[in-house]
C-alpha positions as CSV (number, residue, x, y, z in Angstrom):
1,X,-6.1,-12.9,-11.1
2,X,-6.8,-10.3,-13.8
3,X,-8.5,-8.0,-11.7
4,X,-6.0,-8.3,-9.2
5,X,-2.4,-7.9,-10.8
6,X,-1.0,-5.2,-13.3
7,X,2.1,-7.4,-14.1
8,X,3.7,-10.6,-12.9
9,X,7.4,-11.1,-14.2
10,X,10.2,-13.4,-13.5
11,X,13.4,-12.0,-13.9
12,X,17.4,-12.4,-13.3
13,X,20.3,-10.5,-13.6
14,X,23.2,-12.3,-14.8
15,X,25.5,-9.5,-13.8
16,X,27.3,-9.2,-10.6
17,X,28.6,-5.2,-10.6
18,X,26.5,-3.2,-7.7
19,X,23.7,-1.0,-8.6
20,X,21.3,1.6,-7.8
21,X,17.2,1.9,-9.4
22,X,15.0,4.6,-8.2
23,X,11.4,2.9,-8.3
24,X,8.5,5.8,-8.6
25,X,4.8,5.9,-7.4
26,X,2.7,4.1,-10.1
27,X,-0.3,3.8,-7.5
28,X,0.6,0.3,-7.3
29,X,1.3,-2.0,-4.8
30,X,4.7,-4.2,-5.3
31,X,5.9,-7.8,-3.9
32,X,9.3,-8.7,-5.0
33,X,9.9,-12.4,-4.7
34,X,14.1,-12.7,-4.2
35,X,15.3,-16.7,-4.7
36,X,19.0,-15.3,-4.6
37,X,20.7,-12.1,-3.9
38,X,18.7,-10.0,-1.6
39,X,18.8,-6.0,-1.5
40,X,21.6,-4.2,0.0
41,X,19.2,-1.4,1.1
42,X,15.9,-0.1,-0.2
43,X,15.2,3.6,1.4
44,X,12.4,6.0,0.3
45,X,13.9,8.9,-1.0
46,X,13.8,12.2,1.2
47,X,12.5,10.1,4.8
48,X,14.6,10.1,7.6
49,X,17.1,7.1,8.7
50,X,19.7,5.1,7.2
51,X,16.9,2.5,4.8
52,X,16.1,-1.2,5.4
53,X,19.8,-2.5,5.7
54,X,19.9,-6.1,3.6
55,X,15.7,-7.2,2.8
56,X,15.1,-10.1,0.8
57,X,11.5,-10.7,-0.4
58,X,9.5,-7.6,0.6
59,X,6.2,-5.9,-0.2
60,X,6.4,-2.5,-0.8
61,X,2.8,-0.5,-0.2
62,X,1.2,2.7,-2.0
63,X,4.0,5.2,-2.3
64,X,3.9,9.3,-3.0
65,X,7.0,9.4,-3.4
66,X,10.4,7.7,-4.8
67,X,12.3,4.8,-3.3
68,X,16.3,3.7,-4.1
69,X,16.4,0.0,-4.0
70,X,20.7,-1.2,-3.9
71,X,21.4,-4.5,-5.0
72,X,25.2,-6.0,-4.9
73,X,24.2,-7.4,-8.2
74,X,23.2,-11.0,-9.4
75,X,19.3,-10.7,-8.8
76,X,16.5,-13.5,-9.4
77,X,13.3,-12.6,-8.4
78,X,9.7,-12.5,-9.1
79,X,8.0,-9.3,-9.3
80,X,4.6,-8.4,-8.5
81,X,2.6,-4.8,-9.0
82,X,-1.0,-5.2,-7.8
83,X,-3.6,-3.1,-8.0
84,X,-4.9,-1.8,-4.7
85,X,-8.0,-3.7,-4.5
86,X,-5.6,-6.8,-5.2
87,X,-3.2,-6.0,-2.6
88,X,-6.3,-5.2,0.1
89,X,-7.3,-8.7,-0.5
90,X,-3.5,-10.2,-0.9
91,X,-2.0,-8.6,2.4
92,X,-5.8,-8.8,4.2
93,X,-4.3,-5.3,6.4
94,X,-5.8,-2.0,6.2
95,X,-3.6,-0.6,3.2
96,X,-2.9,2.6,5.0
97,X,-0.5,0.7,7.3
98,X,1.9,-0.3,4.2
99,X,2.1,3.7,2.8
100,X,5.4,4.5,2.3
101,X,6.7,1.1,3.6
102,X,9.1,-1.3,2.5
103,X,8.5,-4.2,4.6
104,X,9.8,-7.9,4.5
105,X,7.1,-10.4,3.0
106,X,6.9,-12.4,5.6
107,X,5.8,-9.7,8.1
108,X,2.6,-9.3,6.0
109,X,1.6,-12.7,4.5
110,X,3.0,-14.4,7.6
111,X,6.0,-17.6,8.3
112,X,4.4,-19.2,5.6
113,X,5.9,-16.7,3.3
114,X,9.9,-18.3,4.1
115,X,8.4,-21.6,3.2
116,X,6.7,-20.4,-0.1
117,X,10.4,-18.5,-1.0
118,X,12.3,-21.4,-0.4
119,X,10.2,-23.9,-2.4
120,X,10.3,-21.1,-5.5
121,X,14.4,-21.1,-5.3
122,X,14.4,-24.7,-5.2
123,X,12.4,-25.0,-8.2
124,X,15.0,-24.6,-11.1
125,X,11.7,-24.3,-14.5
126,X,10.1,-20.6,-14.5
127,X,6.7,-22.7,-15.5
128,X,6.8,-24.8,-12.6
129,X,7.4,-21.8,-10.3
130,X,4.5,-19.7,-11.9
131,X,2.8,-22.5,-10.8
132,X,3.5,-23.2,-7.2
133,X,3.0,-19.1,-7.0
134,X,-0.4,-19.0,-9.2
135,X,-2.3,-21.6,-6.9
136,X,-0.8,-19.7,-3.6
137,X,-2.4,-16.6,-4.9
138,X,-5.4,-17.6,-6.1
139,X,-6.3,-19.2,-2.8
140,X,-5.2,-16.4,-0.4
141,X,-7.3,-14.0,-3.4
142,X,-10.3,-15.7,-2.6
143,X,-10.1,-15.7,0.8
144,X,-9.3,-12.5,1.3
145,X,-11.6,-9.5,2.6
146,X,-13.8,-7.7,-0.1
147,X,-13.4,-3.6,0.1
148,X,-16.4,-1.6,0.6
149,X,-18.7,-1.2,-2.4
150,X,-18.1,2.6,-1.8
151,X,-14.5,2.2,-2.2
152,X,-14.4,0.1,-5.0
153,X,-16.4,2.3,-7.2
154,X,-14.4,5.7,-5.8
155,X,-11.2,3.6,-6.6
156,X,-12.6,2.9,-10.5
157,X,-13.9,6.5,-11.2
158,X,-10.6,7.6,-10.5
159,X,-8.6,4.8,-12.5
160,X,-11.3,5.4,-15.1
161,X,-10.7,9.1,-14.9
162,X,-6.3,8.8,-14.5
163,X,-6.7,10.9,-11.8
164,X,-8.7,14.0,-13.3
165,X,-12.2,13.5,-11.4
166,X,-13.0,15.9,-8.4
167,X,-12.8,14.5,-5.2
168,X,-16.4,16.2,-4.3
169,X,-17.9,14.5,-7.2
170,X,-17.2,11.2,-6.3
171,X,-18.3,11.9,-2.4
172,X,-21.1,12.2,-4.7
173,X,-21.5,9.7,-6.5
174,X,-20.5,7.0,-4.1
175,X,-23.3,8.6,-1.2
176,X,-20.6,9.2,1.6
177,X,-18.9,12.9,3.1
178,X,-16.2,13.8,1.7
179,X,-14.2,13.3,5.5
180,X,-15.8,9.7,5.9
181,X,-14.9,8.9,1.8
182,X,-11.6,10.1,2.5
183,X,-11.0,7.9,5.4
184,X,-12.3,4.9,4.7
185,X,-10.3,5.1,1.3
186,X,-7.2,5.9,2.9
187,X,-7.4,2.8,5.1
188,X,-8.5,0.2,2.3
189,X,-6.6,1.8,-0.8
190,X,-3.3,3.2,1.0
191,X,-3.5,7.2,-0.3
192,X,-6.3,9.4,0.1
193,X,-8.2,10.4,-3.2
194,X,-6.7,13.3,-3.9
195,X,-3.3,12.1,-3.5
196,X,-4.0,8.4,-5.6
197,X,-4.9,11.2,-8.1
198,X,-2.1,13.1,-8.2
199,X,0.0,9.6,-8.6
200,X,-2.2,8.6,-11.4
201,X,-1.9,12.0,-13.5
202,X,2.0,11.5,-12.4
203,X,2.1,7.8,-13.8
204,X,0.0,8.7,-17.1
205,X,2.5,11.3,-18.0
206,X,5.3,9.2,-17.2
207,X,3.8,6.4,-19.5
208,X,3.1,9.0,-22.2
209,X,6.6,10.4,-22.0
210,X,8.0,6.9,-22.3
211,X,6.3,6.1,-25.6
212,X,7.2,9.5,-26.6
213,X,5.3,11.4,-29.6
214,X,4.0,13.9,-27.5
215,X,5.4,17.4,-25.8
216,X,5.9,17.8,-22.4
217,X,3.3,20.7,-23.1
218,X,0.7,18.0,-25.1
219,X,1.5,15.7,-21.8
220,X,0.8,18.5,-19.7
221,X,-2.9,19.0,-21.0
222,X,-3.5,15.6,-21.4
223,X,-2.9,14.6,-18.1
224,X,-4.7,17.2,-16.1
225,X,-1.7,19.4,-15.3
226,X,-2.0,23.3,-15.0
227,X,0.7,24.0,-17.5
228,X,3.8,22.5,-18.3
229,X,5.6,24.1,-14.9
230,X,2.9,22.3,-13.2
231,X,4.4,18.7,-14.7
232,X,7.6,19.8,-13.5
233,X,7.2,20.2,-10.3
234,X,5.5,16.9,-9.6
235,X,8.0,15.4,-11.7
236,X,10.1,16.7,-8.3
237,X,7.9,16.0,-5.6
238,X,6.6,12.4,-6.8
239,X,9.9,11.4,-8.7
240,X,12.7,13.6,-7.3
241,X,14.0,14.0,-10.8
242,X,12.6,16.0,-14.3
243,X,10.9,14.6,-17.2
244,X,13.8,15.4,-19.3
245,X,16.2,13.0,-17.1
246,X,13.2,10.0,-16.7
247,X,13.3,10.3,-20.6
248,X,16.8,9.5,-20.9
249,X,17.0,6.9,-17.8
250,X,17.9,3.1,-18.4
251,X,14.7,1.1,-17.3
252,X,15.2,-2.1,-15.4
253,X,12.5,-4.3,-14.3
254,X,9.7,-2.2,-12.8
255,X,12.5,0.7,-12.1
256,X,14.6,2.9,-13.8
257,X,18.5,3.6,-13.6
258,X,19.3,7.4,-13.1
């Protein structure tokens, strides 16, 4: 599942006070597992309408932009963050349905999904669980459809490059128009190119500021930003907050407390 998954994590919160996490775009897809508590509401940041109201296991798709996730505390879950090409072949729908969605599990893997949550609750051992959930996803991974050659290799030179490379370069490289590479991307990968770049210079920085060592200035460079203004902004647009209050937020599994 290597290929597949950026992190896999069982975690529980022993607490039972309410509380608010503001999860950011990583250029990720996520699946959240719940086996107690579900969420109160999960609502993209800045979108119109009231959220999701109470959602238990859900799969949230590519994101540009934040999403508050309210839980009345006492969590158990298992936590997911594939990579695009992992959740293409996970979810087996056109990616570019799930952008900017929060949607329940079962609505994507199908009623087999309630079954698969119920037997994970009712399985007290974390190895046993990893399990039950390791031979589930293995089989629906290799059954599930393959993205075009094309957009494979446009999704690595822009992984490879966090973002940086020209979206006219790799309409070159990968033999397609740009209007044909851009839609067939959006559609298997969730964002178009430009935009998966922008949230992979945006996650970089936010990695980079996390292990700090660096100035928002050295960041800036690094990362393919015009100047350190530049980081700022999208700081705004793709987190809603600045670097200086991501620095000091409490992180939480996969999210961070603001």
């Amino acid at each position: 599942m290597r290929p597949f998954l950026r992190s896999y994590a069982g975690y529980w919160d022993s607490g039972l006070s309410p509380y608010e996490v503001r999860v950011v775009p990583t250029g990720r897809a996520v699946v959240v597992i719940n086996l107690a508590e579900p969420f109160a509401q999960v609502r993209r940041v800045g979108a119109p309408g009231a959220g999701s109201g109470r959602i238990g296991s859900l799969v949230v798709g590519l994101e540009d932009s934040p999403t508050m996730c309210g839980h009345h505390g006492g969590q158990e879950a298992i936590r997911l963050e594939l990579t695009p090409l992992g959740a293409y072949r996970l979810f087996a729908v056109p990616l570019g349905q799930l952008t900017s969605h929060v949607v329940e599990l079962q609505h994507v893997l199908g009623p087999w999904a309630h079954l698969l949550v119920e037997r994970l609750a009712a399985t007290p051992d974390w190895g046993r669980r990893f399990d039950l959930l390791d031979a589930v996803l293995l089989d629906r991974l290799g059954r599930g459809p393959d993205p075009a050659p094309e957009v494979g290799h446009a999704y690595r030179l822009l992984a490879g490059t966090a973002g940086t490379i020209p979206v006219a370069r790799i309409s070159a490289e990968v033999g397609w128009s740009k209007s044909y590479l851009i839609r067939r991307f959006t559609e298997q990968i969730g964002l178009t190119p430009k935009t998966y770049g922008r949230v992979l210079r945006f996650d970089r920085a936010m990695r980079m500021l996390s292990r700090g060592g660096a100035s928002l200035a050295e960041i800036s460079a690094l990362c393919g930003f015009y100047d350190q203004a530049h980081l700022n902004r999208e700081f705004r647009a793709l987190a809603g907050t600045t670097p200086g209050r991501m620095l000091s937020a409490r992180r939480v599994e996969g999210a961070l407390t603001l």
